[in-house]
VOGU-3710 file (C-alpha; in Angstrom, 3 decimals, decimal comma):
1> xxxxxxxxxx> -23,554/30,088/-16,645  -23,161/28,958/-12,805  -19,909/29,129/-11,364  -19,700/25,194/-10,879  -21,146/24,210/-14,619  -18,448/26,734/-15,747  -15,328/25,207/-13,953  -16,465/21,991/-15,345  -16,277/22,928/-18,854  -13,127/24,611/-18,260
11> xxxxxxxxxx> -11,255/21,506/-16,673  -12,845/18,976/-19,051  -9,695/18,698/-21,311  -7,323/19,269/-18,475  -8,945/16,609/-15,870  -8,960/14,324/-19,289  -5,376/14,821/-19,484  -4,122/14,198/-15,928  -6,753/12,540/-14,246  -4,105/10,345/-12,939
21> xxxxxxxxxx> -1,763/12,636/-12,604  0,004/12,915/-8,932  0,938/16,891/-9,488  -0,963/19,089/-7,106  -4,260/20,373/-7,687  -4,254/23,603/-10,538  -6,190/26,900/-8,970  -9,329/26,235/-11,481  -9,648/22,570/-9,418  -8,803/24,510/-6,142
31> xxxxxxxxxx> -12,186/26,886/-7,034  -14,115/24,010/-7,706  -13,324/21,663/-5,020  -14,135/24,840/-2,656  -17,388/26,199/-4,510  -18,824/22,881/-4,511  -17,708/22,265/-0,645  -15,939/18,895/-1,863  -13,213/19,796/1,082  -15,726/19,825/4,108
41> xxxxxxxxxx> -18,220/16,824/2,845  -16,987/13,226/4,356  -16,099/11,317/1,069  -18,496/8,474/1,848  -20,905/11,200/0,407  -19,737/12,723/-2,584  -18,679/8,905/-3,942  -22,237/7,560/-2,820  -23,649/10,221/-5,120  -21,974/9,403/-8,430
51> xxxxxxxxxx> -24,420/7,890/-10,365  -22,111/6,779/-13,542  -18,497/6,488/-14,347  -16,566/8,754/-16,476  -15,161/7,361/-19,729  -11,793/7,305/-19,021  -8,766/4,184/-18,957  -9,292/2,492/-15,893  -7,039/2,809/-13,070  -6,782/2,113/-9,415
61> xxxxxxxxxx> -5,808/4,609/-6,647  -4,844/3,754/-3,320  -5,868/0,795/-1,650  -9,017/-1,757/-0,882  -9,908/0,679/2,433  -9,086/3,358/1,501  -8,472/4,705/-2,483  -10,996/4,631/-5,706  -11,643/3,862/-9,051  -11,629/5,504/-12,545
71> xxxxxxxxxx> -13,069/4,438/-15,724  -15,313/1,848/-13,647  -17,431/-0,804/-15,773  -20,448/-1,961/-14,885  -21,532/-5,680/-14,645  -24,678/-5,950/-16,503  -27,599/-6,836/-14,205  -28,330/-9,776/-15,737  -25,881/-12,443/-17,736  -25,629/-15,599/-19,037
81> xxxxxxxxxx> -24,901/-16,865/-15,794  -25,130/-14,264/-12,853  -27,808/-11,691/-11,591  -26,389/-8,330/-9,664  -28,480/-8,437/-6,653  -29,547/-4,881/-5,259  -29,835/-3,139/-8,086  -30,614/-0,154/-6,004  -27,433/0,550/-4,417  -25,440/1,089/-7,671
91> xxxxxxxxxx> -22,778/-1,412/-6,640  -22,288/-3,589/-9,762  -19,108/-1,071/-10,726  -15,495/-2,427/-10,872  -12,190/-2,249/-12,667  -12,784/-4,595/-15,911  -10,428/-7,433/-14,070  -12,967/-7,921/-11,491  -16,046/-8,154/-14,362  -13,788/-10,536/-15,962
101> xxxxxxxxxx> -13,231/-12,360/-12,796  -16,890/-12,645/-11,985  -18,218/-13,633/-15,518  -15,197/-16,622/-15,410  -16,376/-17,635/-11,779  -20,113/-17,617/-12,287  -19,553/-19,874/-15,553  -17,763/-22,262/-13,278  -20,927/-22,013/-10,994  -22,948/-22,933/-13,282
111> xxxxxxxxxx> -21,299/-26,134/-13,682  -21,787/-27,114/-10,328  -25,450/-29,404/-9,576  -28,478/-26,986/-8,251  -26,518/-23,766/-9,502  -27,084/-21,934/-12,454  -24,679/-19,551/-12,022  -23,689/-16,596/-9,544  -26,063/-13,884/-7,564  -23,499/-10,697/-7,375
121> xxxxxxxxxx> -23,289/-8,867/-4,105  -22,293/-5,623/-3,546  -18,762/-4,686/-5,818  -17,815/-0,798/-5,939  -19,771/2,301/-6,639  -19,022/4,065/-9,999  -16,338/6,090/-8,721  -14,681/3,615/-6,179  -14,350/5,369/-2,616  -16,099/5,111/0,352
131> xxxxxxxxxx> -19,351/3,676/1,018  -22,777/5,661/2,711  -22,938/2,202/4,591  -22,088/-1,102/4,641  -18,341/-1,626/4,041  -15,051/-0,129/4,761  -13,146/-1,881/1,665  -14,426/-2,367/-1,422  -12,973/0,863/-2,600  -10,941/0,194/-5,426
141> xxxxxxxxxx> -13,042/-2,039/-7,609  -11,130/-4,933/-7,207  -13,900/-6,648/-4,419  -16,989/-8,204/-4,713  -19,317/-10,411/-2,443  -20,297/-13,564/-4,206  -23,830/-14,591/-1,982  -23,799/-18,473/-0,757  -27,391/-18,639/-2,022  -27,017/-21,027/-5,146
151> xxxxxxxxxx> -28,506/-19,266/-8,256  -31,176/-21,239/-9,533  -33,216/-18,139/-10,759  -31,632/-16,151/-13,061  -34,713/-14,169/-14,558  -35,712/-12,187/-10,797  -36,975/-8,849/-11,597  -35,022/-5,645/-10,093  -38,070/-5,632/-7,196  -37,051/-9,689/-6,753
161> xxxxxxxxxx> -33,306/-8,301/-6,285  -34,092/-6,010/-3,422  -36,191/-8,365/-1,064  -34,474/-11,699/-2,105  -32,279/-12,658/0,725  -29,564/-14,741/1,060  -29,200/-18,012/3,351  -26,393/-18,083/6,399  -24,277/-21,232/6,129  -23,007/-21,141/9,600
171> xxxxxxxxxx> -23,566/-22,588/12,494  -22,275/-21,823/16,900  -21,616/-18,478/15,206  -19,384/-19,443/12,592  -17,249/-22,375/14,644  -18,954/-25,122/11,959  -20,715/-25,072/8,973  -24,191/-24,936/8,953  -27,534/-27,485/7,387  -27,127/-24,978/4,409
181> xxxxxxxxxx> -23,907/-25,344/3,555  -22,884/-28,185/0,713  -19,564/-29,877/-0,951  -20,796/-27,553/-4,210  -19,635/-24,249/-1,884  -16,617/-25,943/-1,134  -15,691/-26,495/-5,008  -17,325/-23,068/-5,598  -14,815/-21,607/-3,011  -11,968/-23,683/-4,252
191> xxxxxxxxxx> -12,352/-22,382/-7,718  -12,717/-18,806/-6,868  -9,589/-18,679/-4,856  -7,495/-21,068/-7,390  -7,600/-18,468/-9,804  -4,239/-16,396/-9,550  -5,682/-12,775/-9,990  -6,793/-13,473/-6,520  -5,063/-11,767/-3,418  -7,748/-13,082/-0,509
201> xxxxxxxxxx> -11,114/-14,813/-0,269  -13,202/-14,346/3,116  -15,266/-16,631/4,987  -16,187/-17,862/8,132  -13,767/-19,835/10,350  -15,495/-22,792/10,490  -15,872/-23,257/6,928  -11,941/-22,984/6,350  -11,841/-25,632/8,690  -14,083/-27,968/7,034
211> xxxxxxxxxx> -12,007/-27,418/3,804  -8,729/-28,239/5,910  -10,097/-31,196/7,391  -12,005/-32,756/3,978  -9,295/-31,406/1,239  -7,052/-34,473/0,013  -5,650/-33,256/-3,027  -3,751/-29,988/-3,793  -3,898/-27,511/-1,076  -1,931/-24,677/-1,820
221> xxxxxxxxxx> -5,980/-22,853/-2,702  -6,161/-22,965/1,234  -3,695/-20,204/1,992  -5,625/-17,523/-0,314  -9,048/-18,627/1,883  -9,003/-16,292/5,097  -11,303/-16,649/8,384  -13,364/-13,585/9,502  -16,309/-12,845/10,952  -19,407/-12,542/9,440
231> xxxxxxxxxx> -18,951/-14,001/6,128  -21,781/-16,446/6,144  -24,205/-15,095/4,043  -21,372/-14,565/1,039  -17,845/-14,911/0,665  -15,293/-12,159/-0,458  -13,296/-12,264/-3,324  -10,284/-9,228/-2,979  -8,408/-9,223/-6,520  -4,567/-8,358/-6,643
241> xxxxxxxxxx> -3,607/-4,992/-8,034  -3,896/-5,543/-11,768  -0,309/-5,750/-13,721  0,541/-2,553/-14,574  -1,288/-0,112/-11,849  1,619/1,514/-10,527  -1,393/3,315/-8,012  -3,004/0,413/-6,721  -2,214/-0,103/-3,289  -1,420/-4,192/-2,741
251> xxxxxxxxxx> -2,212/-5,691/0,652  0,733/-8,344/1,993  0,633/-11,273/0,955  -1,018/-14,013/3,759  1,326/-15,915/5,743  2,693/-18,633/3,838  1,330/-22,300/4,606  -2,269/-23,525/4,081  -3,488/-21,459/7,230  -5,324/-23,989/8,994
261> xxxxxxxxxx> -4,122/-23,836/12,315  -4,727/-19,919/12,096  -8,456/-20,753/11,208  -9,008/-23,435/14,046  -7,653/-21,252/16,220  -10,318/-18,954/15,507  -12,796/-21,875/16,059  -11,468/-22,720/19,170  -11,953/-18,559/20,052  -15,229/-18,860/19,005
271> xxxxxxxxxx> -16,259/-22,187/21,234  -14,283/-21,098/23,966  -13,494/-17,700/24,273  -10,191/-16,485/25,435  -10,713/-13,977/28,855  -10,832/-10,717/29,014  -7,299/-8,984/29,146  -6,703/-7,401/32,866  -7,049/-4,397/33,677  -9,748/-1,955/32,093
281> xxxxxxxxxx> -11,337/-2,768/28,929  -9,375/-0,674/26,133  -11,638/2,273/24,349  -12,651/1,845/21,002  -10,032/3,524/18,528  -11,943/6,630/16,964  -13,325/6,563/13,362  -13,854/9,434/12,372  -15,430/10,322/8,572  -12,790/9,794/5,320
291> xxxxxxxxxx> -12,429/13,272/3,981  -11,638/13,804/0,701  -7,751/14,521/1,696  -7,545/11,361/3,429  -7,711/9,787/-0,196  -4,539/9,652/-2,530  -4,744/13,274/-4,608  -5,949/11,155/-8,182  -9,752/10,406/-6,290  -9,976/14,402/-6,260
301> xxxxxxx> -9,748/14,395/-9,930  -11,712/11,373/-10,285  -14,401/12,943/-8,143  -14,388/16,027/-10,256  -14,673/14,408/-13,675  -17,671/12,118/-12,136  -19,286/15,649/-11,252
//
């Protein structure tokens, strides 16, 4: 038997036992991890090439940027009222919170006039941990994009899924709202960050400020809603740490207040932007690759039962 298929069977039971265990790495896991080169390959690499989850109880691991996920569930490709939308990246994985989250939110969706329901952006591979592209959070299973196209198709075939696009609601580069954006994304996006297993929702400055500016009734929604860039196309939903995960890695809480002034602030950035600082423009901070030991010690074992 190879040297790798052996060391699997041998650590079944024991990676069963401890997967979440914080106690350092036994000899047989040393062997592995080393035979298999696990120590030298950037992690974006060996968690892009997990094709399943293990069974195991699901847990979190470090944080949204930087951690993973075991005993991931999948969100079925097709539901009652969503569709996961590129099928092909195997990215419809999360902790069973965030599946819960997204069937409750994409039965509210379906409520709303020209929506049938939810199309599901990317969520978290079937191990958690870092991406081959695309995102630098969205590690934990506790994120998902929700697109701003409203779902009025929810029989698209898996080739549908990959060319499909979604539409930019943004407009001056994010300072307004654009033609495509309506009062149903508002309510959809007052909904979604009403619910309290929510930590963060991000979208464009200039649609926070249309909420600030039209919202009348309760507001306290508005200070889970932040501004960033790029978040036209779909907003993010970021979860709390579920009760319980002693592992998960929580992000502070936002500033309180509704955060208004923060977002028109970043409008009036975009329309008129601030100058340049003096002096010479400041490099770039270096990112290099996420290697495996750059990850709390549990995504080792979750990485080797995933194997």
């Amino acid at each position: 038997m190879p040297f790798r298929a052996a060391c699997l069977c041998l650590l079944a039971l024991l990676l069963a036992a401890c997967a979440g265990d914080e106690t350092p790495l036994s000899e047989a896991e040393h062997q592995l991890v080393t035979a298999s080169h696990m120590d030298e390959t950037p992690a974006r690499r060996l968690f892009g090439r997990v094709r399943a989850a293990a069974p195991a109880t699901a847990a979190v691991y470090g944080g949204y940027s930087r951690g993973c996920l075991q005993g991931a569930a999948q969100l079925a490709e097709t539901g009652p009222t969503w569709q996961a939308m590129r099928l092909s990246r195997n990215r419809n994985w999360g902790h069973p919170e965030l599946l819960d989250y997204v069937r409750d939110l994409s039965a509210f969706a379906a409520t709303l006039p020209g929506w049938e329901g939810l199309y599901v952006g990317d969520m978290a591979q079937p191990a958690g941990g870092p991406m081959l592209t695309g995102h630098v959070s969205h590690q934990s299973g506790l994120d998902a994009d929700i697109w701003m196209l409203p779902a009025r198709d929810l029989t698209l075939t898996r080739q549908a899924r990959e060319s499909l696009s979604s539409i930019s609601t943004r407009r001056a580069g994010g300072a307004f709202v654009g033609d495509n954006w309506t009062e149903q994304h508002w309510h959809l996006l007052r909904a979604a960050a009403s619910d309290p297993r929510v930590a963060r929702i991000f979208v464009f400055p200039g649609a926070k400020v249309w909420m600030c500016d039209r919202e009348t009734g309760d507001r306290s929604y508005l200070r889970t809603i932040r501004p960033l860039h790029g978040h036209h196309y779909h907003f993010h939903v970021r979860l709390n740490c579920p009760a319980g995960a002693r592992d998960c890695v929580a992000q502070d809480p936002p500033p309180p207040g509704d955060g208004c002034e923060e977002a028109r602030q970043w409008q009036r950035n975009i329309i008129s932007p601030p100058p340049p600082r003096p002096g010479p423009p400041r490099p770039a901070p270096a990112r290099g690759e996420t290697m495996l030991n750059d990850l709390p010690l549990q995504c080792t074992r979750v990485l080797l039962r995933s194997q």
